[in-house]
C-alpha positions as CSV (number, residue, x, y, z in Angstrom):
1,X,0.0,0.0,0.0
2,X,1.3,3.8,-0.8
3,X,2.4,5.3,2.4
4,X,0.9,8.4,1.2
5,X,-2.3,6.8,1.5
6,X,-1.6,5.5,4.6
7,X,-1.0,8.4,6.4
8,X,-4.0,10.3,4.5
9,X,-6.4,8.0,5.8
10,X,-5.1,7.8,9.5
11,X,-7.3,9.4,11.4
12,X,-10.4,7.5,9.3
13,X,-9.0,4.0,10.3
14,X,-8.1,5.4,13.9
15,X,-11.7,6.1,14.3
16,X,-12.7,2.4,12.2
17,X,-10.5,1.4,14.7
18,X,-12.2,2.8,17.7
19,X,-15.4,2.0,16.9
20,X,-14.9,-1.5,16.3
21,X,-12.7,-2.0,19.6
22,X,-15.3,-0.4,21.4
23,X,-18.5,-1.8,19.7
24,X,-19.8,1.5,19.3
25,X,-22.4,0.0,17.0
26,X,-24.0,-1.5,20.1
27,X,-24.2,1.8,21.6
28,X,-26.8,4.2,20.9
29,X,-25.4,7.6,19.5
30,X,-26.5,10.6,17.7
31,X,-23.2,10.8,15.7
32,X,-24.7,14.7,15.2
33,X,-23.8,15.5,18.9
34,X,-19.8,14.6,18.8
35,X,-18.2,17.5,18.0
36,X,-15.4,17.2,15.2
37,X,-11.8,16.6,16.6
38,X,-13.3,14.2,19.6
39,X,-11.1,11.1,19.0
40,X,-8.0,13.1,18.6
41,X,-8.9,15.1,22.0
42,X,-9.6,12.1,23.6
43,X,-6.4,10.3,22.7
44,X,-4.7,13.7,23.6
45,X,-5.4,13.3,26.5
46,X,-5.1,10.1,27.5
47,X,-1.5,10.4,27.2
48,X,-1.3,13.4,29.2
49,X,-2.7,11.2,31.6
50,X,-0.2,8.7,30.8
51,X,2.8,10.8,31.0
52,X,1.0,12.7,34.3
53,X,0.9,9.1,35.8
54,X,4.7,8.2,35.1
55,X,5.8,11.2,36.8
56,X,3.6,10.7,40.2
57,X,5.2,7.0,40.1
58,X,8.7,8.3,39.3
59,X,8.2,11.1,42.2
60,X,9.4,10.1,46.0
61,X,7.4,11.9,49.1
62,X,9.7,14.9,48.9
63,X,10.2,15.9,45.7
64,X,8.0,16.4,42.7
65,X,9.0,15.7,39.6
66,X,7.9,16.4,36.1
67,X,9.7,15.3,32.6
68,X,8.0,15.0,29.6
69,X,7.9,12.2,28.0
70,X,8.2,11.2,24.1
71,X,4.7,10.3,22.6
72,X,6.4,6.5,21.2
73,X,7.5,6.1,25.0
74,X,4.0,6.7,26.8
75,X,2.1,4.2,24.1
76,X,4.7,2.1,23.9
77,X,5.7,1.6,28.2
78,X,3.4,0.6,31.1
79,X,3.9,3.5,33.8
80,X,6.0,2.1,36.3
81,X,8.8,1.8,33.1
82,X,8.2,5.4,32.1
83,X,8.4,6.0,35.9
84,X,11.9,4.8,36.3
85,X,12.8,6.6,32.8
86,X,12.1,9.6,34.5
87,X,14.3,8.7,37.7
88,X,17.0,7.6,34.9
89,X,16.6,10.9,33.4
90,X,16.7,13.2,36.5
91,X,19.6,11.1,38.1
92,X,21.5,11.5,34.6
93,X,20.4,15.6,34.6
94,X,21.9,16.0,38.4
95,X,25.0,14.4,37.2
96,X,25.7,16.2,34.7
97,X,24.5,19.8,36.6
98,X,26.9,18.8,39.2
99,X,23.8,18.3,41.8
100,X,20.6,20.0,42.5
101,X,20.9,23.5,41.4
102,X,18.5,25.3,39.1
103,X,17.6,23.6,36.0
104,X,17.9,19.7,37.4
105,X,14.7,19.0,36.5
106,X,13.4,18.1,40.0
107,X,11.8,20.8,42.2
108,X,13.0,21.2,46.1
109,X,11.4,19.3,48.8
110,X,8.3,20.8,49.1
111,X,7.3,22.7,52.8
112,X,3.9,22.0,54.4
113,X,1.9,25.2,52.9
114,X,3.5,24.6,49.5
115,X,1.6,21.3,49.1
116,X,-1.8,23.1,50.8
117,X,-1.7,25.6,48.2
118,X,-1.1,23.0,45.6
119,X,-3.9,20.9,47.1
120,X,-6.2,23.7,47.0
């Protein structure tokens, strides 16, 4: 098959794809009422979700830490793999900063009203 048609008819199959897998066709819906761009959004999100769920696994009780993460990694990893690429990362980052100083890629330990402002 012509990979220009492939990747022209991505998002059709993606959504073939979707419908099949989740036997939409069982499920009653006015098509009318999905706005356009809802798969993509959906998916979007999702790995936002992902990568959000790596970094909580990767982050100890003190420190919080955020990386993002490659699009191929999050669909192609369970979390608690992304979770120790983003330790890997961060301990490879402080190494090469020479320790925790500004730009390491992992925040200070956090103080007691930090995390009830956060929380709020």
């Amino acid at each position: 098959m012509d990979l220009v048609i492939c990747g022209l008819s991505g998002f059709p199959h993606t959504a073939f794809n979707f419908e099949s897998e989740a036997e939409l066709k069982h499920v009653p819906i006015d098509k009318s009422t999905i706005p356009r761009g809802a798969l993509r959004t959906f998916v979007l999100k999702g790995l936002r979700f992902t990568q959000l769920q790596a970094n909580l696994h990767a982050s100890n009780v003190d420190r919080i830490v955020f990386s993002p993460l490659d699009p191929l990694d999050i669909i192609t990893n369970r979390v608690p793999r992304l979770g120790d690429m983003i330790e890997e990362n961060a301990k490879r980052k402080r190494n090469n900063d020479g320790g925790e100083g500004a730009g390491s890629g992992v925040a200070g330990p956090m103080t007691r009203s930090n995390k009830q402002k956060i929380a709020r």
